[in-house]
Residue, then its C-alpha position, 0 to 999 in steps of 0.5 A: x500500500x502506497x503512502x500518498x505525499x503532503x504534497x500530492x494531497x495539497x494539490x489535490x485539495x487545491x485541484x478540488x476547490x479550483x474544480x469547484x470555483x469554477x464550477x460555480x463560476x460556470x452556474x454564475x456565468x449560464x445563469x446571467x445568460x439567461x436571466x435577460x429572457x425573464x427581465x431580470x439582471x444579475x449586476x455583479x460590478x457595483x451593487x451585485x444585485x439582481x435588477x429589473x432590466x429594459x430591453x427594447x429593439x435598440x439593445x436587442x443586438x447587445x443582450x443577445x450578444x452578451x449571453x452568448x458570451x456569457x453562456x460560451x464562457x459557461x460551455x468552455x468552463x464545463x468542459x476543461x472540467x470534464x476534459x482538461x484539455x483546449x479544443x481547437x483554435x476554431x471551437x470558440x467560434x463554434x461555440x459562440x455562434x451555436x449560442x447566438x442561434x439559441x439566444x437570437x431567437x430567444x431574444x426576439x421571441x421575447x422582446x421584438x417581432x421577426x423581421x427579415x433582417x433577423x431571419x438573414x442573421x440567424x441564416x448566415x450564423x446557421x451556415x456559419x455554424x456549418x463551416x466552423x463544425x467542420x472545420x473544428x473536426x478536421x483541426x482537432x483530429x490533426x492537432x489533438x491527436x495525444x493527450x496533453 
């Protein structure tokens, strides 16, 4: 039976309280990507309260565009923690536009009525999606053939 070092049993203990940082840093973060969708903020510089937020067509683009981010940072959070390991140089595109199509229509289901000019984005950032898939398949079976 092997006897396990201070040392290794400190920097499992510090990789436990990292692991579950950033897990709650990833709830926090999917969390203020949807709150916008029922009204409500989540303001953490400052006060660091929850809010009533105000979304009308003028802003539209910038709540859209920050829960995308918000859930994309999210998504990579989850997944160093599931894999330990980056993803291709591609794959936060990826991610980004996949999150855009979720919360695009979303946004405008909530807060606006369809028009054309949302119904050409959300096709450009489907065929988009398309071609970064694609390419983040041929870049990570080339670049990430071992493990780190």
């Amino acid at each position: 039976m092997q006897e396990s070092s201070p040392q290794l049993e400190g920097e499992e203990e510090n990789m436990r309280i990292f692991n579950a940082v950033l897990t709650s840093l990833a709830l926090l973060m999917a969390l203020m990507a949807a709150l916008p969708l029922y009204g409500l903020d989540l303001v953490l510089i400052g006060k660091g309260e929850l809010i009533t937020v105000s979304i009308d067509e003028s802003n539209l683009h910038l709540f859209m565009v920050r829960s995308a981010a918000f859930a994309t940072f999210a998504t990579f959070s989850l997944n160093y923690l599931r894999r330990r390991r980056p993803l291709s140089s591609v794959a936060p595109l990826l991610y980004f536009c996949a999150w855009a199509l979720v919360f695009g229509p979303a946004y405008v289901f909530v807060y606006a009525s369809p028009n054309w000019k949302q119904a050409a984005f959300l096709i450009f950032t489907l065929v988009l999606i398309f071609f970064l898939y694609r390419e983040n398949e041929r870049e990570a079976k080339t670049i990430f053939v071992d493990k780190w």
